[in-house]
N, C-alpha and C positions, 0 to 999 in steps of 0.2 A: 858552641862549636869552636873548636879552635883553628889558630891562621897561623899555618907552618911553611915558610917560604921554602926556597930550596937552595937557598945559600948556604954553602957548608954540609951539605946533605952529605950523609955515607953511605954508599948501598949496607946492606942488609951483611952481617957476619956467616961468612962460608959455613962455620962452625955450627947454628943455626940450621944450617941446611942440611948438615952431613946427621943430623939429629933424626928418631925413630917418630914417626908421624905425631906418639901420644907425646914425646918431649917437646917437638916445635909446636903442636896445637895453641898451646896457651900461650908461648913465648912469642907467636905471631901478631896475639893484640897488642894492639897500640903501634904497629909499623905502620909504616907508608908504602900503599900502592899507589905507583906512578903509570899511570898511562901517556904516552907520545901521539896526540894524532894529528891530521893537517890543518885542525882549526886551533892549535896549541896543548898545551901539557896539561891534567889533571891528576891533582894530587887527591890521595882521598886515608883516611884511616881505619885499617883491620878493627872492629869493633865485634867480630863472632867468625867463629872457626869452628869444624867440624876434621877428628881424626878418622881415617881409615889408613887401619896398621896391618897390613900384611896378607900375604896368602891363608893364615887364620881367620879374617875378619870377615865372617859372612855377609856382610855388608859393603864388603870392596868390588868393585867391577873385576878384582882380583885374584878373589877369590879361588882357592885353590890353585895357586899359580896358573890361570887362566891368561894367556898370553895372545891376543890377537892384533889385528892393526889396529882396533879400538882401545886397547889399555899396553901397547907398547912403551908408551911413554912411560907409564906408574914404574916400570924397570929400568930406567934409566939412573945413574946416582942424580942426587937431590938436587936440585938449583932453577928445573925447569917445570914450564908451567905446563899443567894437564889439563886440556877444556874439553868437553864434549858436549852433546846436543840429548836433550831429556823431552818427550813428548814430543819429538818433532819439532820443536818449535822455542826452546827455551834453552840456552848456553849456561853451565858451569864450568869455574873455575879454578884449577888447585894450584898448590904446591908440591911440587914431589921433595921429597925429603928423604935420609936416609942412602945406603948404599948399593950400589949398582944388584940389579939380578932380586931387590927385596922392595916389592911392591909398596911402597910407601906414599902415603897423600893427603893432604890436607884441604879441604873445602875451605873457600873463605862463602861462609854466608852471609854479613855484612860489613858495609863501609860507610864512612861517615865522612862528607866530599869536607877535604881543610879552609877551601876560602868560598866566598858566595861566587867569585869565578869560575873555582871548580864547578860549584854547583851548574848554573847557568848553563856550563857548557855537558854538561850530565841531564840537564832537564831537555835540554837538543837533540840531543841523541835518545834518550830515554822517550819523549814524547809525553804529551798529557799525560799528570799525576791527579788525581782526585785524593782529596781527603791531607793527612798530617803529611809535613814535608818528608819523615824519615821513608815516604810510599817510595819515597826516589831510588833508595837501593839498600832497604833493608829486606833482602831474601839473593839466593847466590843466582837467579837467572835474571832480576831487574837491577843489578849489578854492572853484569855483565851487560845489557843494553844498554846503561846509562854509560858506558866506559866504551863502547865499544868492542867487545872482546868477543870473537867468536872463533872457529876452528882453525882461521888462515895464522893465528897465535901459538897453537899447539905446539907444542917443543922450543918455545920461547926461552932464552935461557936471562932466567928472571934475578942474577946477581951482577950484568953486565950495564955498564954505564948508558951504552949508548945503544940499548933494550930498549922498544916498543913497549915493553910491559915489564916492570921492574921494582923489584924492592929494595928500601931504604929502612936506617936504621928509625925508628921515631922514639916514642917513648919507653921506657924502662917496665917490662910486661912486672917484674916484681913488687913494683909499686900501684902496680893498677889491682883494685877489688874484683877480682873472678871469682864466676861461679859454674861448676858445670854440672850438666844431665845429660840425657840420653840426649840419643839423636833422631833428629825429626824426620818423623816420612819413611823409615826403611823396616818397617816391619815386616818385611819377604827376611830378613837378617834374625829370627829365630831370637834364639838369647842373646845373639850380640844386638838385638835392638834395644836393651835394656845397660847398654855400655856405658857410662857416664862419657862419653869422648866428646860431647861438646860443651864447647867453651866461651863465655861470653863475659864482655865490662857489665858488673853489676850495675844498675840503673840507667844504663846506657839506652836513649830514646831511640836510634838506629839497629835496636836487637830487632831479629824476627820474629821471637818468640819468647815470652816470659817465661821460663822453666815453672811447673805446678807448686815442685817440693826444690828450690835450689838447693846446692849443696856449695857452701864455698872451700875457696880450692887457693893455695898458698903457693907460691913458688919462691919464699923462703923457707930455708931448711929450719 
């Protein structure tokens, strides 16, 4: 695990954000999501991402420029976070990415808390864990528990300093080993269920799911 203080931290590069869901997908791992809460700050690190690109993506809450009070936000230009509530009872959490009016969004499905503080105060919020430590917040709705994050978040604007829910720049996504495959759980999404758009650090113990057939995936040209 690594212990990434927040000395010197930079939020996250606009440029990043202004990006089409499938370009920030991969370039997400390895940031820092910071959450602000009253029992102090936890850092934690993008270790699996999931693209939803557009009103094309049968798989977007977006789909077909679908525009209601529940996916307003996916239209807004990039920078702010899109959460909603899945089974009644379970919070996800994005990225919107891309430019105003173009449904763009990225799922983070997991994180990897940077010091055993983080963690601690993720295991508070989160509640009893059974079994390997990564149960803490490797999937996007026990994430979202352990951080706190739920709908009172939504239109968060996630490249501001002094943001409740904010990213920062962390490690270099070009130098990290990626791998991606489809994405998990949307097979109502026809042939876009078969999209390779998710993205995860190869070996990484905080993934939620081992792809069957990886494919590794480069972000040097």
């Amino acid at each position: 695990m690594m212990n990434r203080g927040n000395e010197g931290s930079q939020l996250i590069s606009p440029s990043l954000l202004a990006m089409t869901a499938l370009e920030a997908a991969p370039r997400l791992l390895g940031q820092t999501l910071v959450r602000e809460t009253e029992d102090g700050e936890i850092r934690c690190r993008i270790v699996e991402t999931e693209s939803y690109g557009g009103a094309e993506d049968k798989g977007s809450h977006a789909y077909g420029n679908r525009r209601t009070a529940r996916t307003e936000t996916m239209f807004a230009a990039g920078g702010l976070a899109y959460v909603y509530l899945i089974y009644g009872m379970y919070h996800c959490v994005n990225v919107v990415v891309g430019d105003a009016d173009d449904p763009q969004a990225v799922l983070i499905r997991a994180v990897e808390p940077l010091s055993g503080h983080d963690a601690e105060l993720m295991r508070r919020y989160r509640g009893s864990v059974s079994g390997k430590a990564a149960n803490l917040c490797n999937g996007p709705g026990k994430l979202c528990r352990a951080l706190r994050i739920d709908r009172s978040l939504n239109g968060c604007a996630l490249g501001h300093a002094d943001s409740p829910l904010r990213l920062e720049s962390g490690d270099r996504a070009d130098e990290l080993p990626i791998i991606q495959s489809p994405r998990i759980n949307i097979d109502y999404a026809e042939e876009y269920a078969l999209k390779p758009w998710r993205f995860y650090i190869d070996g990484h113990p905080y993934v939620s799911v081992k792809a069957p057939e990886p494919l590794p995936f480069s972000l040097r040209g």
